[in-house]
VEXFIMAR-455239 format. One record per residue (C-alpha): x, y, z. Coordinates in pm, whole numbers, plus 50000, padded with zeros to 5 digits. Layout:
BEGIN
      X      Y      Z
      X      Y      Z
...
***
This chain:
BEGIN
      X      Y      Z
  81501  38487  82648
  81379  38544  82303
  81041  38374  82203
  81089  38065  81896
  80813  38311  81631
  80503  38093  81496
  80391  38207  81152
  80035  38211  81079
  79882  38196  80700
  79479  38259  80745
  79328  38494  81001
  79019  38255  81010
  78914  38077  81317
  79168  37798  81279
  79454  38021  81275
  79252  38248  81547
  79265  37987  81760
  79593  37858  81720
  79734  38189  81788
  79501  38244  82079
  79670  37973  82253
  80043  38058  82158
  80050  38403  82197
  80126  38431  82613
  80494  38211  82494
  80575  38288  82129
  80599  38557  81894
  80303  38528  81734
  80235  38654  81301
  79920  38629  81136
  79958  38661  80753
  79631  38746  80557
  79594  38818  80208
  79277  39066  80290
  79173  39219  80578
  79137  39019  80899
  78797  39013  80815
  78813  38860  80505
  78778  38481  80543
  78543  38207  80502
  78510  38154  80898
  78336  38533  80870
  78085  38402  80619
  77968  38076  80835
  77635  38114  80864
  77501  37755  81021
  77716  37712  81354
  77909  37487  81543
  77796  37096  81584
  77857  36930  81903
  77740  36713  82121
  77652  36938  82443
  77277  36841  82462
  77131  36602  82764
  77014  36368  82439
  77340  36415  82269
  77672  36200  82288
  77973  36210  82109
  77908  35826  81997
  77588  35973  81797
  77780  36269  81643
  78056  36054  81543
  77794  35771  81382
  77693  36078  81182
  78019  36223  81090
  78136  35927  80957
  77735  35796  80766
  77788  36146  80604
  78133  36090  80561
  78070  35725  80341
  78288  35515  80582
  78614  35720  80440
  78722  35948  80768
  78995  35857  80993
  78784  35713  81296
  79072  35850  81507
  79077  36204  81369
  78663  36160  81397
  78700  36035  81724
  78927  36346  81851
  78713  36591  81690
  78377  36474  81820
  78502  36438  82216
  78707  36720  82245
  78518  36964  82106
  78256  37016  82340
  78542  37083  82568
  78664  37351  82372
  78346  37470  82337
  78288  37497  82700
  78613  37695  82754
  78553  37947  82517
  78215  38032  82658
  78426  38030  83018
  78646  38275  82851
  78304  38535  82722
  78195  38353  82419
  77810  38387  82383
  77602  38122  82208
  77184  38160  82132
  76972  37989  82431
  76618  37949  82480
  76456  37885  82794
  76805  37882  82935
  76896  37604  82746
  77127  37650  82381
  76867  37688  82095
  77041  37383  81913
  76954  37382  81534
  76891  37087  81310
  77106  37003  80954
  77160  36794  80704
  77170  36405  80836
  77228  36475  81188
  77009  36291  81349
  76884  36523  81629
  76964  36896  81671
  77327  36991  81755
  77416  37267  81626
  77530  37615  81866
  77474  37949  81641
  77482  38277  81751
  77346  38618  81639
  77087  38368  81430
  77324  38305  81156
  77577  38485  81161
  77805  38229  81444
  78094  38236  81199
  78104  38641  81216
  78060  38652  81611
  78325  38333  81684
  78623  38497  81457
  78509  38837  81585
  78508  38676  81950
  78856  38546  81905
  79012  38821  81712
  78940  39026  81995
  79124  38796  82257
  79457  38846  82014
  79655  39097  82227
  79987  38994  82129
  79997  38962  81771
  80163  39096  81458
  79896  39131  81168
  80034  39139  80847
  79705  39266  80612
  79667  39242  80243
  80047  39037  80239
  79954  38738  80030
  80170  38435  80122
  80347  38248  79768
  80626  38071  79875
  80742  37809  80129
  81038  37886  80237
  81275  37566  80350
  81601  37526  80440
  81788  37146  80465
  81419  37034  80474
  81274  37218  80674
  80998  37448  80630
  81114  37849  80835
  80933  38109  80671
  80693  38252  80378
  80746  38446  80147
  80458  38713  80066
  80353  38982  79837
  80190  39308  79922
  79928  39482  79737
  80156  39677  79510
  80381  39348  79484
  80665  39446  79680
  80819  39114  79857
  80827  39036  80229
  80966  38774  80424
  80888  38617  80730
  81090  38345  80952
  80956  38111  81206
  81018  37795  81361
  80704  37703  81306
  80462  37761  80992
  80105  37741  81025
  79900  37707  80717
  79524  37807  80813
  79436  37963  80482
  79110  37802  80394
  79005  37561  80081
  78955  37687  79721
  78602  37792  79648
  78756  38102  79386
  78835  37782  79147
  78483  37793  79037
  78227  38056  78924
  78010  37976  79162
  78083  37946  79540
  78030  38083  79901
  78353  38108  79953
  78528  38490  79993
  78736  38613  79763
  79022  38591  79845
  79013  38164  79854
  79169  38056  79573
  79373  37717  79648
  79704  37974  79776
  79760  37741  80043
  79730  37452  79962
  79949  37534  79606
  80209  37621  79783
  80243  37298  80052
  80228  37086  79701
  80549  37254  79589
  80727  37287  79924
  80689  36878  79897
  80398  36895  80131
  80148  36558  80076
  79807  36620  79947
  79509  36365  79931
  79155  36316  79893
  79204  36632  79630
  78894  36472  79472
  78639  36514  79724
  78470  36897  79701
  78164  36953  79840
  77919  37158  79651
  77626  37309  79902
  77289  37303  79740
  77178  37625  79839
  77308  37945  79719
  77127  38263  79665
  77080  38250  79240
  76889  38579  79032
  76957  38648  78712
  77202  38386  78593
  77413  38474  78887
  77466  38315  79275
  77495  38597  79551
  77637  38398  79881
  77494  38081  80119
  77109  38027  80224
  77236  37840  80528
  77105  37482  80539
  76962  37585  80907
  76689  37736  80695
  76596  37384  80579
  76658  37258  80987
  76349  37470  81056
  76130  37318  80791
  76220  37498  80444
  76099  37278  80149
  76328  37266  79815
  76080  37273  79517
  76054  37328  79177
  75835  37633  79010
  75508  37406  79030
  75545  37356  79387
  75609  37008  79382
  75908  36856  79628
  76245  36806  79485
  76348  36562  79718
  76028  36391  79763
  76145  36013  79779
  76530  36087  79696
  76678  35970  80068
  76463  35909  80395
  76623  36247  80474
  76428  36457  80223
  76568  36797  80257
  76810  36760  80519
  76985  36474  80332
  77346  36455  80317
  77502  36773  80123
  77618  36606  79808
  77318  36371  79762
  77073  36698  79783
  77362  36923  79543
  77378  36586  79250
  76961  36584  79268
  76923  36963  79228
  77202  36995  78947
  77000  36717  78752
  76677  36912  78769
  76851  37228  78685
  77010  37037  78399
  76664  36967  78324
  76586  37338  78263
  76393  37309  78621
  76439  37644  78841
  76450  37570  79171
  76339  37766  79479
  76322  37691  79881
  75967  37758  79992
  76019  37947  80339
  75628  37863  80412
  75654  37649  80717
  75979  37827  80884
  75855  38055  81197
  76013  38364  81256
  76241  38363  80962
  76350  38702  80990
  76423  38644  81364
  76612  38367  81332
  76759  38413  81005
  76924  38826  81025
  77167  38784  80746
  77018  38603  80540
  76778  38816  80554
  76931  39146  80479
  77122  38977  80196
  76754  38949  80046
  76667  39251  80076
  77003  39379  79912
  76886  39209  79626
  76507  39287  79632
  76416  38915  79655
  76030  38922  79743
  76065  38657  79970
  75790  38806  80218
  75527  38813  79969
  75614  38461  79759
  75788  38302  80044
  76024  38140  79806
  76403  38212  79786
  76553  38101  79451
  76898  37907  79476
  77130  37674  79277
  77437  37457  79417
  77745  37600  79390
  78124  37525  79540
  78141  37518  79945
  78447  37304  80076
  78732  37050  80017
  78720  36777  80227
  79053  36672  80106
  79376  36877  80127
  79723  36887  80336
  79757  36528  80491
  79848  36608  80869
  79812  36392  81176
  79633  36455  81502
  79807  36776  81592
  79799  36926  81231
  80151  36823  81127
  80255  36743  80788
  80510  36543  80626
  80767  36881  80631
  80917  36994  80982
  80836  37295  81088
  80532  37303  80858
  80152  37245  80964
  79787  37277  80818
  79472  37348  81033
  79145  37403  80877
  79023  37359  80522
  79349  37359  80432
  79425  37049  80604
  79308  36666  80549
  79331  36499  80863
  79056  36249  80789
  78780  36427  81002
  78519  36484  80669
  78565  36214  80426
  78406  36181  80113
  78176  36421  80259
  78180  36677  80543
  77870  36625  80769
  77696  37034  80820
  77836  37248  81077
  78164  37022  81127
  78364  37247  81002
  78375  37513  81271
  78429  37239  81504
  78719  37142  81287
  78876  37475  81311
  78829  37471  81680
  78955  37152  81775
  79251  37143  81559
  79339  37534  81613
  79380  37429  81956
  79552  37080  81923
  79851  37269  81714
  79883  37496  81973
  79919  37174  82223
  80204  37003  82031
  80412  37321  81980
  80404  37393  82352
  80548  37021  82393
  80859  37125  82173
  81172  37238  82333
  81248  37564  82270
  81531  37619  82010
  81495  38015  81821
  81689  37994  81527
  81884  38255  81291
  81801  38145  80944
  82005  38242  80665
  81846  38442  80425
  81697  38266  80083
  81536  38447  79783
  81226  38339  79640
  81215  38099  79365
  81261  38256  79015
  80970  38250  78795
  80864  38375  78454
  80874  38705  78429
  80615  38700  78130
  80413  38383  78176
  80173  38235  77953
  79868  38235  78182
  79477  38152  78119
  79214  38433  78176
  79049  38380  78532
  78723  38378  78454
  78787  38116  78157
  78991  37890  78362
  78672  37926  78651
  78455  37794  78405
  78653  37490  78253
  78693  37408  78590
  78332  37383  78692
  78254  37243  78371
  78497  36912  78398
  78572  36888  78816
  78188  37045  78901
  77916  36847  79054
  77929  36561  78845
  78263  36459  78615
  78376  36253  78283
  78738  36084  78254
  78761  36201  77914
  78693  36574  77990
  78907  36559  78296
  79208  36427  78121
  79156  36702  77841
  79140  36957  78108
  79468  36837  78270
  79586  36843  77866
  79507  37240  77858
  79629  37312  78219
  79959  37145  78093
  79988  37410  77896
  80047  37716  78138
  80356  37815  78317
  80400  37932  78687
  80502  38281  78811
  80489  38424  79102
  80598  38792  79028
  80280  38946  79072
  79969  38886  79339
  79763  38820  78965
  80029  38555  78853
  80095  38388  79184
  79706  38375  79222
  79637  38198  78882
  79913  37988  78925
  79764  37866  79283
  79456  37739  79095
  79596  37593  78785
  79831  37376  79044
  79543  37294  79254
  79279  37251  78911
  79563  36961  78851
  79575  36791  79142
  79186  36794  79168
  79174  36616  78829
  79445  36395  78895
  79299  36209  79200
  78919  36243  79042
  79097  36038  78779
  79250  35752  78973
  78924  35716  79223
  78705  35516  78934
  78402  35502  79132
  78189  35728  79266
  78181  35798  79626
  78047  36119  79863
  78095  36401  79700
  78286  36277  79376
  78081  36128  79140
  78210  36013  78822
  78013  35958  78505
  78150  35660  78286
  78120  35603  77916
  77905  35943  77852
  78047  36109  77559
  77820  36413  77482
***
């Protein structure tokens, strides 16, 4: 009988793991608009959180999901993602995944307002890298479609069947499915300064918005405090583990930036530590994470450690690393339900991609892996409870576009956009920079053109819900009736 085919955008863990599960009854693609390599799930550096500890409990890991989270999550999203994932954990270890133990027992790291460690890492920190390696593996069945960049929905009486893509010399390709699986991370590339990889530029989540998909929370970004900065310039994450095992944030005189902030100190919430650092920065303050007090950094910390010696940072001898806060994750994105469906048939969102309510105003450390995990697999779970109906679908050209659009430069529209939807934000410069966005037109001719137009769409609706949430909350914090 011939398999229903299950189209995957994102070869990231999410998508991984959806596919991992679907692959022994469907005809499994996996779209990526790099290498299989290339994703933000590659670049994790912390771990996984979870509540597999004898002093652990979902209850507590849900208390702090939803602390860090300011009271805006969906309890039942929290709820799923904090009890089932240790689960899931546990059966991907059955199946050969490897996680760092001591003494026999998991060598649990400590972030950012969790109250006790919980957090599985492997190879040190580099657990994103071995967990999408780990998975990749397990894909037997698959059809990878490298460097094929999706830019189109395609839908037909409503419902979403296929994607439209472009390959590196912008040649068009088409694929159908009855179901379409968007796993193609957040939308770090939107600013000049982010972890994210390259290739994460808002594609995704562009392209549910004009399919019809719903979007919310586009407001809520969270910037991580901690990224490698030398010479004007950031060069990738310093993990907030670091800080877990005792790193210090200071300024050049040595005294504590976070000295009597939040009870926390350094390990307070993400954008409480990011809005505190951008102020002394703003200050003319550089700032620097004093590595004095963390044992066996260079054990426990590989990559981060070759990435300083790449850049001939003489952290051995000064035992300072200098960093700046820069763009990390949307908690917002696709609104989807339990099982990662959206308001389109045929259509879901796993991931970053995806809002189903697990982060809210601000995603507590390490919860995204789980996120990945849980809802990679609970996808996987509803498709298997839909009957079985493989489709012919007629075939429907992508939507015309301007052939020669009026388009910004990238690295101009990066910088309006950290300038007005950064850290902290002004109604009157967000409103001008919807003004200049308003400006531009789409296309989606070319990889380039398709790409800017994926960020000025998503640039929009950032600014448009920063605008109608007045008040600050988590990660969005808006500054009223400041003019200069």
């Amino acid at each position: 009988m011939t398999k229903e085919r299950v189209i995957i955008v994102g070869s990231g863990i999410s998508g991984c793991m959806a596919a991992l599960r679907l692959m022994a009854d469907y005809d499994v693609t996996i779209i990526t608009k790099g290498y299989k390599e290339e994703s933000n799930s590659m670049l994790a550096q912390g771990g996984v959180a979870a509540a597999v500890s004898k002093s652990d409990t979902p209850k507590k890991h849900f208390s702090d999901t939803i602390q860090a989270g300011c009271f805006h999550n969906k309890v039942l999203a929290v709820n799923q993602l904090v009890t089932c994932g240790p689960a899931i954990i546990q059966k991907l270890i059955d199946e050969g995944m490897t996680f760092d133990k001591k003494d026999g027992e998991f060598s649990l790291g400590l972030e950012g307002a969790h109250r006790l460690p919980r957090i599985l890492h492997t190879g040190g920190d580099q657990t994103g890298k071995y967990l999408t390696t780990f998975l990749q593996a397990q894909l037997t069945n698959i059809d990878w479609q490298e460097e094929q960049m999706a830019i189109e929905i395609i839908k037909h009486k409503e419902v979403a069947i296929g994607v439209h893509c472009l390959d590196k010399e912008n040649q068009l390709h088409t694929y159908y499915g009855e179901h379409i699986i968007l796993a193609s991370g957040g939308l770090g590339q939107l600013f000049p300064v982010t972890t994210n990889a390259p290739t994460i530029s808002g594609d995704g989540l562009a392209m549910a918005y004009r399919a019809g998909a719903k979007l919310t929370d586009m407001e809520f970004i969270q910037f991580h405090p901690t990224l490698l900065f030398l010479n004007g310039r950031c060069h990738g994450l310093i993990s907030e583990a670091v800080r877990g095992e005792d790193a210090r944030i200071v300024r050049a005189d040595g005294s504590a930036v976070m000295a009597g902030v939040h009870p926390l100190a350094d390990l307070a919430p993400r954008d409480i530590v990011a809005a505190t650092l951008f102020e002394e920065i703003e200050r003319g303050n550089a700032i620097f994470l004093d590595i004095t007090e963390v044992t066996h950094f260079e054990e426990r910390f590989p990559a981060i450690t070759a990435s300083l010696h790449a850049y001939q940072v003489p952290f051995r001898e000064t035992k300072r690393i200098p960093v700046h806060p820069g763009a990390h994750f949307l908690m917002g994105g696709i609104r989807t339900d339990l099982h990662g469906k959206t308001n389109i048939p045929g259509l879901y969102a796993i991931g970053e991609v995806a809002n189903a309510g697990v982060h809210g105003a601000n995603r507590l450390a390490s919860n995204s892996l789980l996120e990945t995990l849980v809802f990679g697999e609970k996808v996987a779970e509803y498709i298997h409870t839909q009957k079985p109906n493989p489709k012919k679908y007629p075939l429907i050209s992508r939507a015309s576009s301007t052939k020669t659009p009026h388009l910004p430069n990238k690295q101009l529209l990066q910088e309006k956009i950290w300038e007005t939807l950064g850290i902290t934000r002004k109604p009157e410069k967000i409103a001008e920079l919807l003004h200049w966005l308003g400006d531009f037109d789409y296309a989606n001719n070319t990889r380039e053109t398709a790409e800017l137009s994926h960020m000025i769409i998503t640039a929009k609706l950032i600014a448009e819900s920063a605008l109608k949430r007045t008040e600050s909350l988590g990660a969005h914090r808006i500054l009223k009736g400041v003019t200069k």
